[in-house]
C-alpha positions, 0 to 999 in steps of 0.5 A, a space after each residue: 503543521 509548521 511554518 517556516 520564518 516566511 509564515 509559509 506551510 514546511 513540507 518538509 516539517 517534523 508533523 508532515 513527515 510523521 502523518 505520511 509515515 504513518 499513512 504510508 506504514 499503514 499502506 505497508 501493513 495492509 500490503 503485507 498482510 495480503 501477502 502472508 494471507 495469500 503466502 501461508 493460505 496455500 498450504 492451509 488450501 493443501 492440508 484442509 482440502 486436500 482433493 481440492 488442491 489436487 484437482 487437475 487445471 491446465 494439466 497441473 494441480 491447482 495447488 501447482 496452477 496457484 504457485 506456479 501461475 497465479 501467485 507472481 501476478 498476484 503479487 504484482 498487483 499488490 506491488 502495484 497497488 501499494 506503488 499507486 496508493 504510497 504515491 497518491 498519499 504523498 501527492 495529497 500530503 503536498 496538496 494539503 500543505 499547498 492549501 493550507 500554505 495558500 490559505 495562511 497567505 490570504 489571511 495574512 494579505 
């Protein structure tokens, strides 16, 4: 990390800033990919099993009942677990430059 001319830890330094980016790229990664497993799964679902997917759930098939009732939640709890986890990335960020800025002031006093 970097300090500032007052020998305190910079939030807002070059290191800080590329280690949540980092973080937070991994995050999105993650996210994605359980989106396009989810996204490009149904129809692997549809061509490999097809009397499967045909099979009636709540007067639809489950194909439909995956895409037209079970896909939107999914993919609000992915964007709400990617929300959570990018905001407790940023908070642990901060708490470790406040350590380490509380930790520089003692070495100095």
């Amino acid at each position: 990390m970097q300090y500032s001319k007052g020998g305190e830890m910079d939030l807002h330094s070059e290191p800080f800033l590329h280690q949540l980016m980092r973080r937070q790229l991994r995050l999105s990664i993650a996210c994605a990919s359980t989106f396009l497993i989810a996204l490009l799964g149904l129809p692997l679902l549809n061509y490999f099993f097809p009397e499967l997917m045909a099979t009636r759930v709540f007067g639809f098939t489950l194909t439909w009942f995956i895409l037209g009732v079970l896909f939107f939640p999914f993919v609000w709890i992915i964007s709400y677990v990617f929300i959570k986890r990018s905001i407790a990335l940023e908070e642990e960020e901060a708490a470790a430059v406040s350590e380490a800025t509380e930790e520089s002031g003692k070495v100095e006093g």
